[in-house]
Each structure stands twice: as C-alpha cells, then as structure tokens.
NUMARKOL-323701 format. One record per residue (C-alpha): residue number from 1; y negated, x, z negated. Coordinates in steps of 0.2 Angstrom, whole numbers, padded with zeros to 4 digits. Layout:
<nodes>
- num/Y/X/Z
- NUM/Y/X/Z
...
</nodes>
This chain:
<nodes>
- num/Y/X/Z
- 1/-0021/0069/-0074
- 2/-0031/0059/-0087
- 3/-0045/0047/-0080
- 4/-0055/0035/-0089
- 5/-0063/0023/-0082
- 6/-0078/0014/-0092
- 7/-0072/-0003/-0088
- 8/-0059/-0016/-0095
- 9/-0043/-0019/-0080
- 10/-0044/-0038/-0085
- 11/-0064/-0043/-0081
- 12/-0072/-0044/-0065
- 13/-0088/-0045/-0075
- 14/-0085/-0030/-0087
- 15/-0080/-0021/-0070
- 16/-0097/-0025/-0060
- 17/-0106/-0020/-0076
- 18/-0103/-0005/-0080
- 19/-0099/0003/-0061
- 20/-0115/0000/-0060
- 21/-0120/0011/-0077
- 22/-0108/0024/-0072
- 23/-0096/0032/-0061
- 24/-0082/0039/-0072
- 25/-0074/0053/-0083
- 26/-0060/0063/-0073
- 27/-0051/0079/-0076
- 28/-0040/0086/-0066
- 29/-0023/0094/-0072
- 30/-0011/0094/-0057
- 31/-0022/0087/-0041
- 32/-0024/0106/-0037
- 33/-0021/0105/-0017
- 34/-0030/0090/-0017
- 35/-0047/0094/-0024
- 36/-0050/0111/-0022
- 37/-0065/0112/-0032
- 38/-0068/0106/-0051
- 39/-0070/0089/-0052
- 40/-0082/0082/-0065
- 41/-0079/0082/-0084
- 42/-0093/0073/-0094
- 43/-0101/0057/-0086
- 44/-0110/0057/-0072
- 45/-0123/0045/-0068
- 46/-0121/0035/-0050
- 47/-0138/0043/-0044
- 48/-0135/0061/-0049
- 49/-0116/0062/-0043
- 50/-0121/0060/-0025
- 51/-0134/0075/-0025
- 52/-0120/0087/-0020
- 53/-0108/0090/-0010
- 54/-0094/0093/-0025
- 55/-0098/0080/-0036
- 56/-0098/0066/-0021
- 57/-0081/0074/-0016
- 58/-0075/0076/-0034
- 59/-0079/0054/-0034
- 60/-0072/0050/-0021
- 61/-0055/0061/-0026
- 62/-0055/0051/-0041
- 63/-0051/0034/-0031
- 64/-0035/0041/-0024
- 65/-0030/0044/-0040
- 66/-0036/0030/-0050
- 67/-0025/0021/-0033
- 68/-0010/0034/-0039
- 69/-0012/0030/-0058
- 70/-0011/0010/-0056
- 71/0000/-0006/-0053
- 72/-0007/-0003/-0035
- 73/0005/0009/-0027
- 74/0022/0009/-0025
- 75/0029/0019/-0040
- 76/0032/0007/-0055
- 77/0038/-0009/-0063
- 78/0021/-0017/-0058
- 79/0018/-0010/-0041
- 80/0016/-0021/-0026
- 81/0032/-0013/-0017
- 82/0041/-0018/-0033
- 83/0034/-0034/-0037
- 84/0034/-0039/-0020
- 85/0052/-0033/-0019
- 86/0058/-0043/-0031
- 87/0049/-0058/-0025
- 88/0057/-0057/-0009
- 89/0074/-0054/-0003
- 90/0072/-0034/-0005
- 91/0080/-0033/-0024
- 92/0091/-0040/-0036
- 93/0085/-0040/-0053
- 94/0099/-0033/-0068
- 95/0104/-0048/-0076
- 96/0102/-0043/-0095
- 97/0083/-0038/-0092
- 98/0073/-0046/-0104
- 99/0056/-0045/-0097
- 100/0050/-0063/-0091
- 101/0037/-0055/-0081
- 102/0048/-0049/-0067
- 103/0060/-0061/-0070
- 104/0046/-0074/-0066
- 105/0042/-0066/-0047
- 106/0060/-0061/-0044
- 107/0063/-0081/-0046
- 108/0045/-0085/-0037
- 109/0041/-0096/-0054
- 110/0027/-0086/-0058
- 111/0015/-0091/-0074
- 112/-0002/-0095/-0070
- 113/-0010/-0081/-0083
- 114/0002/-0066/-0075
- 115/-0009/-0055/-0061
- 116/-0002/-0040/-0057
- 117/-0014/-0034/-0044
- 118/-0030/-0045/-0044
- 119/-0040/-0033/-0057
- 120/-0034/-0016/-0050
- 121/-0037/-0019/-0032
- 122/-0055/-0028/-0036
- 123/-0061/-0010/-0046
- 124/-0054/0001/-0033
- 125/-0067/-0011/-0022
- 126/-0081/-0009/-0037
- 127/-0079/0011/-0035
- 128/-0079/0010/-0016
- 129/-0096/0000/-0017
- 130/-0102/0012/-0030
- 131/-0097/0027/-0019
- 132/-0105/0016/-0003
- 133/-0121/0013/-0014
- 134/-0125/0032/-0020
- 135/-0120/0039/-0004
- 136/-0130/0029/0007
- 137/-0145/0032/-0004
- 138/-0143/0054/-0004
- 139/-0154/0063/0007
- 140/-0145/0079/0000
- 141/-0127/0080/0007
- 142/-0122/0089/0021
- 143/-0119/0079/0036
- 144/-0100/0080/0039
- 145/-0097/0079/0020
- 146/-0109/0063/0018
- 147/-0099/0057/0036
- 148/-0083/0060/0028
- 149/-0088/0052/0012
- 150/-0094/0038/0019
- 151/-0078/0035/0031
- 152/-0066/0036/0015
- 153/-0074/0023/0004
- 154/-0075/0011/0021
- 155/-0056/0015/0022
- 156/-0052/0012/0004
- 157/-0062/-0004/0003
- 158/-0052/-0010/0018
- 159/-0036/-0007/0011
- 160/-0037/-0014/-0008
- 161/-0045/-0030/0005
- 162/-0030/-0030/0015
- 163/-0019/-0031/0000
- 164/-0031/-0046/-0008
- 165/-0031/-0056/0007
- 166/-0014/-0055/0010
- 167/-0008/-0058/-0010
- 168/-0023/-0069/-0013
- 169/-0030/-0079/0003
- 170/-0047/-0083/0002
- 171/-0056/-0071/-0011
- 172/-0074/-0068/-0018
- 173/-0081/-0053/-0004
- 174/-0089/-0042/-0016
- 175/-0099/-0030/-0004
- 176/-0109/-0022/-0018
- 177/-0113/-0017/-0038
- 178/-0125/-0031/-0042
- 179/-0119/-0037/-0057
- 180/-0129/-0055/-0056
- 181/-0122/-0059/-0039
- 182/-0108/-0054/-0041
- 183/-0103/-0064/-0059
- 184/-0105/-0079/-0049
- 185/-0097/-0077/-0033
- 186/-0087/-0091/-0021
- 187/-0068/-0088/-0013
- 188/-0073/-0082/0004
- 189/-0064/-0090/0017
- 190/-0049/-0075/0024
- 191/-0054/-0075/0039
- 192/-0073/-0067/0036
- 193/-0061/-0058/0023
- 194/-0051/-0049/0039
- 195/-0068/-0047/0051
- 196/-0074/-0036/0036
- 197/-0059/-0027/0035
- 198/-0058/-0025/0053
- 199/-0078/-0018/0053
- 200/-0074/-0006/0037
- 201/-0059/0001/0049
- 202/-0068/0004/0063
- 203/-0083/0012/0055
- 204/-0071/0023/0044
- 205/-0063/0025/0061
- 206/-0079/0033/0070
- 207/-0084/0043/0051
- 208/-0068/0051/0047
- 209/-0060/0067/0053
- 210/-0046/0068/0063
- 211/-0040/0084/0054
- 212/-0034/0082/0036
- 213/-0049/0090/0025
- 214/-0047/0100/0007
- 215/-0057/0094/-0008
- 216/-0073/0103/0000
- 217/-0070/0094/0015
- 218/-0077/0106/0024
- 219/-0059/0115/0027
- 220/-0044/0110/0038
- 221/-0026/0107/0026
- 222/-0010/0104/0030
- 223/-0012/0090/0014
- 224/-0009/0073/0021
- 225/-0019/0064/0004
- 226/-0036/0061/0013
- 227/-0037/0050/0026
- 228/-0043/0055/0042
- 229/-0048/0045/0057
- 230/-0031/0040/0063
- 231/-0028/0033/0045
- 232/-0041/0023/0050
- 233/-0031/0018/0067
- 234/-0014/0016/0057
- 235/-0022/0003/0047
- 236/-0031/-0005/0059
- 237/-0019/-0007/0071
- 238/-0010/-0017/0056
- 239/-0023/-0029/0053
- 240/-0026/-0033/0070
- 241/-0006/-0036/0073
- 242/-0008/-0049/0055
- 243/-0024/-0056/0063
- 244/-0015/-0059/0078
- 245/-0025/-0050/0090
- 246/-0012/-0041/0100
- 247/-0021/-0032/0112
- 248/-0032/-0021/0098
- 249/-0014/-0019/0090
- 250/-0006/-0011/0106
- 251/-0020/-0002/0108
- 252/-0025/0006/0092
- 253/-0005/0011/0089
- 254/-0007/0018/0105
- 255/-0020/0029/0098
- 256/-0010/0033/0084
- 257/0006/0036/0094
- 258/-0002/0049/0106
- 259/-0012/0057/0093
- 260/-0004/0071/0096
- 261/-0003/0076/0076
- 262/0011/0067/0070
- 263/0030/0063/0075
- 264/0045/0055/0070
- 265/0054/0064/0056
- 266/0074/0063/0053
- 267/0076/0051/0041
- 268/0082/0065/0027
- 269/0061/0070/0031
- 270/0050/0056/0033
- 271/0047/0055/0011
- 272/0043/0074/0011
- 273/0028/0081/0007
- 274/0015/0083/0022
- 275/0030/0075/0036
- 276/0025/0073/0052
- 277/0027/0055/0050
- 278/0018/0053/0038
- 279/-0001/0046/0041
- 280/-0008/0046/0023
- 281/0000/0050/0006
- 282/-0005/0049/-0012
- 283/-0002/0065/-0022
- 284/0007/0063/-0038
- 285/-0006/0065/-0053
- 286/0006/0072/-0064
- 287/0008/0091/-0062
- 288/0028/0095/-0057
- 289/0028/0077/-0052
- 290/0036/0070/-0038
- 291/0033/0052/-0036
- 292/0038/0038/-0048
- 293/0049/0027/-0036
- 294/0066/0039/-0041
- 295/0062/0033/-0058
- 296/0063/0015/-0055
- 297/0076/0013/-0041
- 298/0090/0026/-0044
- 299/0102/0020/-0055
- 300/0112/0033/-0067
- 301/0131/0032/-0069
- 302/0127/0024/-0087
- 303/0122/0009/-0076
- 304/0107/-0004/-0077
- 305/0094/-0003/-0090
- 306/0076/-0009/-0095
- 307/0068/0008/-0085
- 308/0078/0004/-0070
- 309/0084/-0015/-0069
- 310/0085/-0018/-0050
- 311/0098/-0013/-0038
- 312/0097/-0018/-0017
- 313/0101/-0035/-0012
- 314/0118/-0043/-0003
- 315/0102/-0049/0010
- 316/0095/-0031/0011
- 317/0112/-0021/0011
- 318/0120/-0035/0022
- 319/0104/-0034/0036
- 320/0111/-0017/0042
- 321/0120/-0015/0058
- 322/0136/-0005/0058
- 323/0135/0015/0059
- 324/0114/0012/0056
- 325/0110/0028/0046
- 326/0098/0022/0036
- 327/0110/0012/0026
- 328/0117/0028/0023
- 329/0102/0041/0022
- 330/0089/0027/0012
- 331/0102/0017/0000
- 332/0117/0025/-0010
- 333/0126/0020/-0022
- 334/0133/0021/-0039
- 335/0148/0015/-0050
- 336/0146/0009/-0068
- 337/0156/-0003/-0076
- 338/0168/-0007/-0064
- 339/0154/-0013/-0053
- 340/0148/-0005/-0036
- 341/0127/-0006/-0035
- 342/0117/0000/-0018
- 343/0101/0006/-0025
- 344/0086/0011/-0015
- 345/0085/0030/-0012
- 346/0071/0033/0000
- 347/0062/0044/-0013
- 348/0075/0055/-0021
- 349/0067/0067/-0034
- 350/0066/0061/-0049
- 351/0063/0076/-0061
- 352/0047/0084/-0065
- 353/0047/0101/-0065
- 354/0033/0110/-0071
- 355/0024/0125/-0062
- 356/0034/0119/-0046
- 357/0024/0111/-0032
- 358/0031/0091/-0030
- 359/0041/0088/-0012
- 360/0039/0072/-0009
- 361/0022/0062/-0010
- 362/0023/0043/-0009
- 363/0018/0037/0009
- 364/0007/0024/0013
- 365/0004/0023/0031
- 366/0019/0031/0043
- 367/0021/0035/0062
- 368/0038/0023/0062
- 369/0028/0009/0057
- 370/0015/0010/0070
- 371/0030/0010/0086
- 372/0034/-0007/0078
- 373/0015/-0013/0078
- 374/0017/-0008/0094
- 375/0033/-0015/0100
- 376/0028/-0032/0091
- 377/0011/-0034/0101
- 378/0019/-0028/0120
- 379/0033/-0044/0117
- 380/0018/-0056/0112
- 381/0008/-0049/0127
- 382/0026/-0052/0137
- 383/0026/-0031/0141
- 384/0044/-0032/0134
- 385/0050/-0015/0144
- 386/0036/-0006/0134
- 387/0042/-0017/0117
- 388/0059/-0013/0120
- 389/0055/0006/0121
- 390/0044/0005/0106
- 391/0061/-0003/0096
- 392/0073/0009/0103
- 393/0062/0024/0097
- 394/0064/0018/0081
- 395/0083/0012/0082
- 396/0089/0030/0091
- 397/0081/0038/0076
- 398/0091/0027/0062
- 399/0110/0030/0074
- 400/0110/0012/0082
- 401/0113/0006/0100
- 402/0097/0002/0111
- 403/0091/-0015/0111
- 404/0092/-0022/0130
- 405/0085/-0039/0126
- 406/0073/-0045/0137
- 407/0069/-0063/0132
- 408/0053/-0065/0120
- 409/0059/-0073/0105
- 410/0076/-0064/0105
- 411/0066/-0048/0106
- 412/0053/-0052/0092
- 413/0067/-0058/0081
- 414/0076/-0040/0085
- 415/0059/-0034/0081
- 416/0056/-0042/0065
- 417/0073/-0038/0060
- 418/0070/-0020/0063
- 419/0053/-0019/0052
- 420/0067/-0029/0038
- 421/0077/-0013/0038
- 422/0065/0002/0042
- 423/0050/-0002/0029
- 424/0059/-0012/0015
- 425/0053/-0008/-0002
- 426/0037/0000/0006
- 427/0020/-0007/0002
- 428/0025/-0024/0001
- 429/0030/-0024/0021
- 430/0043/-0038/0020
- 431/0034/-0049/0008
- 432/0020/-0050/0019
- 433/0032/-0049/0035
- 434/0039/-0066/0031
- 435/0023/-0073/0027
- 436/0014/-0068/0043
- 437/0029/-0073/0053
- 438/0032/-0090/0045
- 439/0047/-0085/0039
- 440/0047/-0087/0022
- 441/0050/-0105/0018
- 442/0067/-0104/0028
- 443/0073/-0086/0019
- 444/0064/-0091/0002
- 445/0074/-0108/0004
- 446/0089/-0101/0003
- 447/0087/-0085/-0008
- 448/0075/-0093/-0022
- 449/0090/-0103/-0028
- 450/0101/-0088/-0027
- 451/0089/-0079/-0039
- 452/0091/-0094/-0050
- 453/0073/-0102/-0043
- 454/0066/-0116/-0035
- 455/0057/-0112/-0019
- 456/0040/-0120/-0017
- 457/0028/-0115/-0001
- 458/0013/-0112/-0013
- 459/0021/-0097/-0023
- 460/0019/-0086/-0005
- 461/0002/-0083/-0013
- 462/0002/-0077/-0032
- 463/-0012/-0083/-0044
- 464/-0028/-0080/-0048
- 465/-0032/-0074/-0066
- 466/-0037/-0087/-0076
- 467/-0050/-0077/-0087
- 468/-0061/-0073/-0070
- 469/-0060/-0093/-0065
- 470/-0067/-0095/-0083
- 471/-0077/-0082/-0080
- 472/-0084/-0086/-0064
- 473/-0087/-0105/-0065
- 474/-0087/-0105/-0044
- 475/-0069/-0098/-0042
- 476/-0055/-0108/-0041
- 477/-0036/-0107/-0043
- 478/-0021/-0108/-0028
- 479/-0014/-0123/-0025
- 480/0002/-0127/-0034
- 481/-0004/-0116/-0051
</nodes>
C-alpha cells in the first residue's frame, strides 16, 4: 500500500491545516479483503468524499492503514509495543546497537526532542475529526453505512486518546478541524481526557455493527480488521478498569465474554488470521505480508543485529511458572555465539510471499485479555470466586495449576502477574500495567540500573515534542524534561 498524506508527521499545525484542505491520496495494492471496493486515487476534497457510500468507506479504510503503516502499531523499531518494551522490563536491548534512540527508553533517559508517538497518534485524531466533520454534514449516505462510519471514527479517536493519555498525561483535546483553535490549544486535564474517551466508546458502542463488515459495509465477513460493537466493549471495558470504575469494567467484559462470537484459541491460534480470540486486527498493507513483529523479534542463528537488536528479558523469561506453556509456545530461542537468547515469538511468519494470502494479522484487542479485565474488577469488587474463575480460564489455557487464592491483594498480585506473562510485548500492556498499578517505581528501581539507567518517577511519562510547545505558546512540557 502507498498512502500520502498531505501533512508533515512532526507539526500539529501543518497537520490541522491541511486535514482541513484535504482528505488524502490512497491506493490500495494488497488490502483486497479489507476494502472490497476501489478506494480513491486522485485527491478528494473533505466535502465531496462524504457524498457516497464508497468513497466515505474508502476514508475511513485509509486510517486503519495509515494505523498499519505507522510508529503506532506494534510491528517496528518505533512502535508502542517495542518502545514500551524496551522501556519496561519486557526486552533486553543487544549490547553493540548503535542507535541512541532506543538505547535512550531502554535506559528510561530519554532526550527531550525524541517523540515517538506524539505526532502519529494526534493525525490519526486529525483524520477521525475530519472523517466526524464530513460525515455528520452528508445527507447522502445510507443509514447503516453513515452509522457504521460514524461508529468507527468515534472508535479510532478513542484509541489514539487512550494511547495519548496514557503516554502523555494531560494533553490538548482536539475534538475538530479548526485550524485557529486548535494552533493554540491548553493541556487538558486526563481526567476530561478519559470522560471523552469513555463517551466516544459508548457512542461507537451503540453505532457499530456487531457482525464484522466488508469494505461496502453493507456485507457480513469473516475479516476481523473493522471494528464492530464489541470492539467497542473490548476497549471500553479497558478504560474503565484504568479509570478505576470497576463495576462498568465487569460489566462491559461481561458483554464481551458472552458475546457469543469469539473464544479462546490455543495458544498455537490466538496470532492467526481472523482467531476466535481475536476482537480486532490490522491487515498487513503489504501484499504477501504477514506482520512485521517476526522481523524485529526473531533472532537468526547469525545472531543480534541492527534489524533485530532485542532478545526477552532475565525479568520476562524468569516471570514464568514451571511447565506454563506460553514460555514455550510464545518465546523460543536461539544459539549464536556461544550464547543462548529467549526471543519473542508470538508472531511467527516472517517472510512475505507474494500471491499468498497473509496468516497472521497483528491483534489489537483479544478475548484473553478481556477475562483478565474481568478477573481484576470481581477481586476490587471483593467477588473473588468470580475473579479466580476469570484467572484460571486464562491460566488452564497456558498448562498452569489453578489459582485457589482467596485473599484480595494476594489475588490481584496473582492477577497482575498473569496480565505480565499473557500480554507482554502487546500494545504497550505492561508499560501501562505498572503505571496504573503503582508498580513502577519499585520494578523500574531495580531494573533501570540494570539497563545501565538511573530511575527517576518522571520518565513514566515520555516528553512532549519541543517544536509543538514552540509552536503552541500555551503547551507545556512534563515535568522532569
């Protein structure tokens, strides 16, 4: 896939400017099952890409793979699984790697002018407004498509939020195009950060489909790479278990759980393509392409290098209980140089073949997560037979002996210890675990030295570009930066 997108990565300015001018340029090579209809080639004005039922699809389309394409997902050096990987106790970093980038988060010294996710996530927001804008403004949609639409970009807007809030703290909440507004816009406090998010979800909740859609979205698909309404759920059930609203959490994994659409998968399944598990996907956008995170995490028998410089770390390999089969289905490992390296292997296809439909899409939201939402809020709400049912679900799956425990903070340590080794290297889930649990000053405390660092409570948030605080007189750094 080639996009272009009329708008420099680095500017909050430059971005508002010119979403407002124009949608974008997209053409399609390889998203065939995605969008089942052409999307647009030539530039397309925001009012005239919302007068049909193709082209609004075709823009929409076009954020899941701008999503695919960027430092956003979980498939490169720059991604928030990686980064935040590497930031926590997740990854070990090759010793001879040159790049001071990643050596920076690895060692939680990071430089005030590096910001790995600060522009990408805010023009995924600048699109979804856009998309918001035009498709609130056509009278010329049918229904369920201008429903489905509108759902989507409320879904998409809440997840780049969650990741901004989370990375971030308080950050500008930019709800529209207007480019005068929005140059000049304050830190919102996180807290009306979260009740947006929360109200996105539950409107995408009530607008989305519960059946996955084709590019028309008029047609059922077995294609999990559109969210539908328990997307919706997944998600919020997440931010209310953040926001510390355990009830909503119970009870929107709940929804998810008893869906009656997805399942656990065996571990060997839960990566694949259109799993049972899995709640919403991103489609490679390379035609023959599996996803990228094979590329990055397996090592070759010729050892470490700059295209794969991290292996798992002595914290992560040793968090495993004995005869626990994901250590041995999700890690392997490899000899080179006389030295024995775990390396991630949750994603296993690497090569891209092409005129071969990809097998494994990268997962963003999963069934297994959502029993541990679950089996976090029932210990907070003291239901700990329904918590410890939740945990053993997941634990029976991975081969391990059911947890009886039946004190609180015993259970939610069991809990929190179970998200460490089911989700790690996924979507930034023990980054933000250890940050939301106040955990991280003890575990950084100790592994920041390790990793040749100097632990400091501020580095849990990462900086805010410099250029948008000169920018935008109004904004203003993180402490400790």
């Amino acid at each position: 896939m080639t996009s272009t997108l009329y708008f420099r990565k680095n500017s909050i300015k430059t971005s508002l400017l010119i979403i407002s001018q124009c949608i974008f340029v997209l053409t399609f090579i390889g998203c065939r099952k995605l969008l089942e209809v052409n999307a647009p080639t030539t530039t397309i004005s925001a009012k005239n890409v919302y007068t049909n039922d193709q082209t609004a699809a075709a823009a929409l389309t076009a954020i899941y793979a701008q999503i695919s394409a960027s430092n956003l997902i979980g498939t490169n050096l720059n991604s928030v699984g990686f980064i935040t990987g590497l930031s926590a106790d997740e990854l070990t970093l090759y010793s001879g790697y040159a790049d001071n980038q990643l050596k920076a988060y690895y060692q939680n010294q990071i430089p005030v002018d590096v910001s790995a996710f600060w522009s990408v996530i805010y023009n995924e927001i600048y699109i979804s407004n856009a998309a918001l804008e035009g498709l609130n403004s056509s009278n010329s949609l049918t229904t369920a498509v201008k429903e489905q639409l509108l759902g989507e970009a409320k879904f998409i807007r809440a997840f780049c939020y969650f990741y901004l809030v989370n990375l971030y703290g308080d950050v500008p909440l930019i709800l529209g195009t207007d480019y005068n507004q929005n140059k000049v816009m304050f830190r919102t406090p996180k807290e009306k950060v979260w009740q947006q998010i929360i109200t996105d979800l539950t409107d995408a909740k009530s607008l989305l489909s519960p059946y996955y859609l084709d590019g028309t979205l008029l047609n059922k698909t077995t294609e999990h790479v559109r969210p539908t309404k328990w997307a919706a759920i997944a998600l919020l059930a997440r931010s209310y278990l953040y926001t510390r609203d355990w009830k909503n959490a119970e009870t929107q994994a709940s929804e998810t759980i008893n869906d009656g659409i997805h399942s656990l998968d065996s571990l060997n399944k839960v990566f694949l393509r259109n799993s049972n598990e899995s709640i919403w996907q991103l489609q490679p956008v390379n035609l023959g392409a599996n996803t990228e995170e094979p590329k990055i995490y397996i090592i070759p028998t010729t050892g470490l290098s700059a295209t794969t410089p991290v292996y798992a770390s002595l914290q992560l390999i040793n968090s495993f209980e004995p005869n626990d089969q994901r250590k041995k289905n999700w890690l392997d490992t490899v000899r080179s140089s006389d030295s024995l390296y775990y390396f991630i292997y949750k994603y296993k296809i690497a090569a891209v073949t092409i005129g071969e439909d990809p097998k494994e899409y990268n997962t963003v939201l999963r069934l297994g997560e959502q029993y541990l939402i679950r089996a976090e809020a029932r210990a907070q709400l003291d239901d700990y037979a329904g918590a410890r049912s939740d945990l053993n679900a997941i634990r029976q799956r991975a081969g391990v002996k059911e947890s009886a425990i039946n004190e609180k903070m015993a259970l939610l340590e069991s809990i929190y210890h179970e998200r460490q080794v089911e989700l790690f290297t996924e979507w930034g889930h023990r980054w933000l675990d250890l940050k939301r649990t106040k955990l991280i000053d003890p575990v950084m405390g100790i592994v920041t030295p390790l990793k040749g660092g100097i632990w400091n409570t501020n580095q849990q948030l990462f900086p805010i570009p410099p250029y948008d605080i000169i920018y935008d007189g109004n904004l203003t750094q993180n402490p400790g930066y």
